[in-house]
C-alpha positions as CSV (number, residue, x, y, z in Angstrom):
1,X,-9.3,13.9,-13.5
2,X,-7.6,17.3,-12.8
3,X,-4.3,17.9,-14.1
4,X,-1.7,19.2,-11.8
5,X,0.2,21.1,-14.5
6,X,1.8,23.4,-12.1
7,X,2.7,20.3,-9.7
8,X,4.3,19.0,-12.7
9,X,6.6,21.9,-13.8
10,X,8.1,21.6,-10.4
11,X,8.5,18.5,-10.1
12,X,10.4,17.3,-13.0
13,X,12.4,20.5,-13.3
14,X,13.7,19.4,-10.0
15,X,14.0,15.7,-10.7
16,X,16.5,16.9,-13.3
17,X,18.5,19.5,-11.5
18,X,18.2,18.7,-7.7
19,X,20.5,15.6,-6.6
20,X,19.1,13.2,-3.8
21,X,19.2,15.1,-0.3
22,X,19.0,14.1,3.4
23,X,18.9,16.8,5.9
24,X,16.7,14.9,8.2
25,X,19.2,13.8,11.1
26,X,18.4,11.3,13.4
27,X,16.9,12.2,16.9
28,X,19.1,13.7,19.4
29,X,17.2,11.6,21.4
30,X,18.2,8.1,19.9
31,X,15.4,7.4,18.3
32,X,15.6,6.6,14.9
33,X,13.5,8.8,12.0
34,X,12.0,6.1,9.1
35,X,9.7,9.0,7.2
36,X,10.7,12.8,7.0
37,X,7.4,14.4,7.8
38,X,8.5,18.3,6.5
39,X,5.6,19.4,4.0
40,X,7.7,19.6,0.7
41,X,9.1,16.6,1.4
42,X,8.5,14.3,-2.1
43,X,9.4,11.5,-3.7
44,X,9.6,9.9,-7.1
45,X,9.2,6.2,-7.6
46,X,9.1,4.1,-10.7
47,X,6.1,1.8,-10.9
48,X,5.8,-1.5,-12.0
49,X,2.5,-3.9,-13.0
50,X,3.4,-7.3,-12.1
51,X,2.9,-10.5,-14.0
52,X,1.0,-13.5,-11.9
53,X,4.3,-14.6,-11.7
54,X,5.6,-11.6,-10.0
55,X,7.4,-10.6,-12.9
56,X,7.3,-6.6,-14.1
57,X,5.2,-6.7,-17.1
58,X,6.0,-2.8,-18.3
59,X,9.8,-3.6,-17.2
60,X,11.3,-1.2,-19.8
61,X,8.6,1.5,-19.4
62,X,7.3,1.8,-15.6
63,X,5.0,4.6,-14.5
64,X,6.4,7.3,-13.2
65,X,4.9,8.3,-9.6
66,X,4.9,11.0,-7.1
67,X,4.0,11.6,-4.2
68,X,4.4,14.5,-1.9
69,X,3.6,15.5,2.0
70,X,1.3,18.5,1.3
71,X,-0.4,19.3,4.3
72,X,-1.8,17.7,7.3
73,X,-5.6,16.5,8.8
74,X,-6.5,15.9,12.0
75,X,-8.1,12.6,12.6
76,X,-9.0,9.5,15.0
77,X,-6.7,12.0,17.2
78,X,-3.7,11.7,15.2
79,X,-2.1,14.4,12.9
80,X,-1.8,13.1,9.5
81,X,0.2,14.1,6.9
82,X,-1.5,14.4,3.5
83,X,0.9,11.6,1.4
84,X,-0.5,12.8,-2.2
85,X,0.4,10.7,-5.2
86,X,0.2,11.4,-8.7
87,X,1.2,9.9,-11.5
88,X,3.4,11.1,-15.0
89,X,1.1,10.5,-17.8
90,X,0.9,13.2,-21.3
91,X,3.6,15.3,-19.8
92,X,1.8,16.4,-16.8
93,X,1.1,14.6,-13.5
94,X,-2.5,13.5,-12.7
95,X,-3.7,13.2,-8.7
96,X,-3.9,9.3,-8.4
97,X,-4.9,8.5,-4.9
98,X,-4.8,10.1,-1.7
99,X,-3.0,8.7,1.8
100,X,-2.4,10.1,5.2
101,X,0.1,9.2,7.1
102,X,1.8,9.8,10.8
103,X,5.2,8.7,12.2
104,X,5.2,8.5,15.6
105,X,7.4,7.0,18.3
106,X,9.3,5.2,15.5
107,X,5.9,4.0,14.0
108,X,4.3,4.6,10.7
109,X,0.4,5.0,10.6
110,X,-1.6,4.6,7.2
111,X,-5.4,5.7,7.2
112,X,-7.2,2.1,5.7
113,X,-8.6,3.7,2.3
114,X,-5.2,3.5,0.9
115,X,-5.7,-0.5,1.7
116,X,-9.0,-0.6,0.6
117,X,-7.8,-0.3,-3.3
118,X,-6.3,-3.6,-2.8
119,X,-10.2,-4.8,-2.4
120,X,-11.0,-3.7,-5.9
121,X,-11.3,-7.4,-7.8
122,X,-11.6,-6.2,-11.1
123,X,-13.1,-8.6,-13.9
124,X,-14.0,-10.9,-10.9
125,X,-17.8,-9.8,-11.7
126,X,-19.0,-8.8,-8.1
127,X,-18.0,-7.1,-4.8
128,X,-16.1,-8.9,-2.2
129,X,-17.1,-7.3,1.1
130,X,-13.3,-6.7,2.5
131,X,-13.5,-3.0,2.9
132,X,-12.4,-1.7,5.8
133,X,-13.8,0.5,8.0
134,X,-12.6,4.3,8.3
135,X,-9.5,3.6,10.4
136,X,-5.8,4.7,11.3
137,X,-3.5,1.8,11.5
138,X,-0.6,0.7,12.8
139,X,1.4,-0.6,9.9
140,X,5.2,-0.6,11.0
141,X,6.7,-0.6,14.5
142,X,10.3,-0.3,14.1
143,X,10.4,-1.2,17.6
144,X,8.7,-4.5,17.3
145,X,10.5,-6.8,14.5
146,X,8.1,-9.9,15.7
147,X,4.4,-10.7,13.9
148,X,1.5,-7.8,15.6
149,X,-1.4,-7.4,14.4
150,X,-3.0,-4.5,12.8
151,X,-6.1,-5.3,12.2
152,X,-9.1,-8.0,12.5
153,X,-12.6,-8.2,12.0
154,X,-15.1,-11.5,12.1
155,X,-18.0,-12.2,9.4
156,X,-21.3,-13.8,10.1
157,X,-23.5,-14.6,6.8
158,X,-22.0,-11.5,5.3
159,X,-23.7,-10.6,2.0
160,X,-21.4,-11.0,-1.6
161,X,-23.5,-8.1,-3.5
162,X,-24.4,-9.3,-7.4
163,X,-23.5,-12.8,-6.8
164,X,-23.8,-15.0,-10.5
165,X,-25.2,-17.6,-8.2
166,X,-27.8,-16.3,-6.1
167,X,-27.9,-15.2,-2.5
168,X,-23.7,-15.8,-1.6
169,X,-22.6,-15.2,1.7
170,X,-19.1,-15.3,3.4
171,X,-18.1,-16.5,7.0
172,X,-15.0,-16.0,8.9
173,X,-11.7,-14.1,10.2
174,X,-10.2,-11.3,8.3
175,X,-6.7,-10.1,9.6
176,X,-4.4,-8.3,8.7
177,X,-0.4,-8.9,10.8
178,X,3.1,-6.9,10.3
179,X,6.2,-8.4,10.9
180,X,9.8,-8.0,9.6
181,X,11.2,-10.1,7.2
182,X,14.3,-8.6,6.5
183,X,16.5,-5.9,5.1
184,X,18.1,-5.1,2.0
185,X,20.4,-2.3,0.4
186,X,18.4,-0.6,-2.1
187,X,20.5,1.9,-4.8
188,X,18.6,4.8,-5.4
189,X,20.4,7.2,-8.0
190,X,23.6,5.5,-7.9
191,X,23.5,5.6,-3.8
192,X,23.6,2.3,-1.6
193,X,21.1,2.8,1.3
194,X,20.0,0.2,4.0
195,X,16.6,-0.5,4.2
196,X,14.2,-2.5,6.3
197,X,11.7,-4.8,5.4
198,X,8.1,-4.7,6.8
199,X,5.4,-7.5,5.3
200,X,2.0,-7.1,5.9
201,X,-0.2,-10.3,5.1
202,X,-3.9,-9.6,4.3
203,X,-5.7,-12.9,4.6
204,X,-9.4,-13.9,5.0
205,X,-9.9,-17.5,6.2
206,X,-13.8,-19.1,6.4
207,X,-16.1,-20.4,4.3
208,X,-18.3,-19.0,1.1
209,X,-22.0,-20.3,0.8
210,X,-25.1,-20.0,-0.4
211,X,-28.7,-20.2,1.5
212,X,-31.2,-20.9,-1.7
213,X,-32.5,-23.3,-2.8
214,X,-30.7,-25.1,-0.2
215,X,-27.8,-24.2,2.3
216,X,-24.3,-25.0,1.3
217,X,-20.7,-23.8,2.0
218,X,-17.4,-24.2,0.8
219,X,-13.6,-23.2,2.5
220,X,-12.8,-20.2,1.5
221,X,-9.1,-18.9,1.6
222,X,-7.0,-16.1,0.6
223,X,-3.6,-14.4,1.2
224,X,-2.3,-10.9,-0.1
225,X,1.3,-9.9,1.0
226,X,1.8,-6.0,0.9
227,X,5.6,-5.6,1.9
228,X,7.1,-2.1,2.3
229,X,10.5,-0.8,2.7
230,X,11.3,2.4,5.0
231,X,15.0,3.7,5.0
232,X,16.5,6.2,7.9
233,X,15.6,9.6,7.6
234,X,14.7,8.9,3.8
235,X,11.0,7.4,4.4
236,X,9.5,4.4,2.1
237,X,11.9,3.8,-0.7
238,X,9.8,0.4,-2.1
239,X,6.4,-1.5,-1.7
240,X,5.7,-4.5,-3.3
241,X,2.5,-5.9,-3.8
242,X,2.9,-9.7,-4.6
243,X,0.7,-10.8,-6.8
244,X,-1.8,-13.9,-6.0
245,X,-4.2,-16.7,-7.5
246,X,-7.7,-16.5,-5.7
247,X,-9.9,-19.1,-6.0
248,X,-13.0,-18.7,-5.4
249,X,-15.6,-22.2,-4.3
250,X,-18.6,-22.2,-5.4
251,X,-18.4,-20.2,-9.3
252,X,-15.0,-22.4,-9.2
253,X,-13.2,-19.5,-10.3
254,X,-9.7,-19.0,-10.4
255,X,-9.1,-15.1,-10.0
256,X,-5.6,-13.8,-11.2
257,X,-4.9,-11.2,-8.7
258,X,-2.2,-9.0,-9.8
259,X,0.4,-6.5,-7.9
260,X,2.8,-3.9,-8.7
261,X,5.9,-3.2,-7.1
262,X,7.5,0.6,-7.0
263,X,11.0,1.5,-6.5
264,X,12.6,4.9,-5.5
265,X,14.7,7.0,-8.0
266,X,14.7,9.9,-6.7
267,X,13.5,12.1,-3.4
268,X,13.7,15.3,-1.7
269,X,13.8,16.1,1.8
270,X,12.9,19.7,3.4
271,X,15.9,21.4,5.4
């Protein structure tokens, strides 16, 4: 993995010296600004892994994250701002993933390989076939507080690759909805700010089965809640990603799925 060692040096010589900033003012026009889109703009977050009770398991010694706006790509005729994040580890940050982003019309767009790491089951033994396709979505409308969807996508005899029990295949709805569930004052560096609270449910509801040496199916449910938390002219200042108990029919396995929740200490936002 390439080290960012330069990254790094900036970074946390600014997360000691530079105070929280806001120069991003709301819209002359009324509308109300929920991500900062100036390349420079960064954030650092602390990073949790969460417990199967939701609980943070490294409590006393989160991760420490960045991410950064550091350039933009055109695609699926959108704009996207390149949302890099890397993470502290040896005293340098390391590139951990890549998103892309666009806020538009009070809206905040996510390209669907950032939601694809939520598909990868590890220890579960095979592939479940939730990717998504290569996709901008609609995440948050801060116009529409009521359940939308975002996303959907029907199976028919879908293929589980390196099934334990032969030739396993899923049928059914995958969907994936956004609605608001709330809003909460987050501190962040000693200052109260008001956020709002977006939950997006991920759920897949069908049946798993198999075709040899005879057919059979069983129900097959599950439900991941991804909940994010924007504040005015600040951008996402939390995301939680509950963790969940999967079972899957058939293998009668019980598959500990588990989150992580981050939490914002400390930004910068472009004049």
């Amino acid at each position: 993995m390439k080290t960012f060692k330069v990254l790094s040096l900036l970074i946390a010589t600014t997360f000691f010296f530079i105070s929280c900033s806001d120069d991003s003012p709301t819209d002359p026009n009324g509308s109300k600004n929920f991500f900062p889109k100036n390349i420079g703009n960064y954030w650092i977050f602390n990073e949790y892994s969460l417990d199967i009770e939701n609980q943070k398991e490294n409590a006393d010694s989160p991760l420490l994250d960045s991410a950064a706006i550091t350039g933009t790509v055109t695609a699926f005729g959108k704009d996207l701002l390149k949302y890099d994040v890397f993470t502290f580890i040896d005293d340098a940050f390391e590139k951990k993933y890549d998103m892309q982003i666009a806020y538009e019309d009070e809206s905040l767009f996510i390209r669907s390989n950032y939601f694809n790491s939520f598909f990868q089951f590890e220890e579960l033994g095979m592939e479940l076939p939730f990717q998504l396709p290569d996709t901008v979505l609609k995440v948050v409308d801060i116009k529409n507080p009521y359940k939308r969807e975002v996303y959907s996508r029907k199976f028919d005899e879908v293929s589980i690759p390196d099934s334990p029990v032969g030739d396993l295949k899923v049928n059914g709805s995958m969907t994936i909805f956004s609605t608001k569930t709330g809003e909460e004052t987050i501190s962040i560096n000693g200052n109260n700010v008001q956020a709002i609270k977006y939950t997006i449910p991920i759920s897949f509801d069908g049946t798993i089965g198999i075709t040899t040496p005879f057919p059979y199916k069983e129900k097959f449910v599950f439900a991941l809640n991804y909940n994010v938390y924007l504040a005015e002219n600040i951008g996402i200042v939390k995301t939680h990603l509950e963790s969940e108990v999967i079972n899957i029919p058939l293998i009668d396995y019980d598959y500990n799925y588990l989150g992580f929740l981050t939490e914002l200490i400390r930004y910068n936002i472009v004049k």
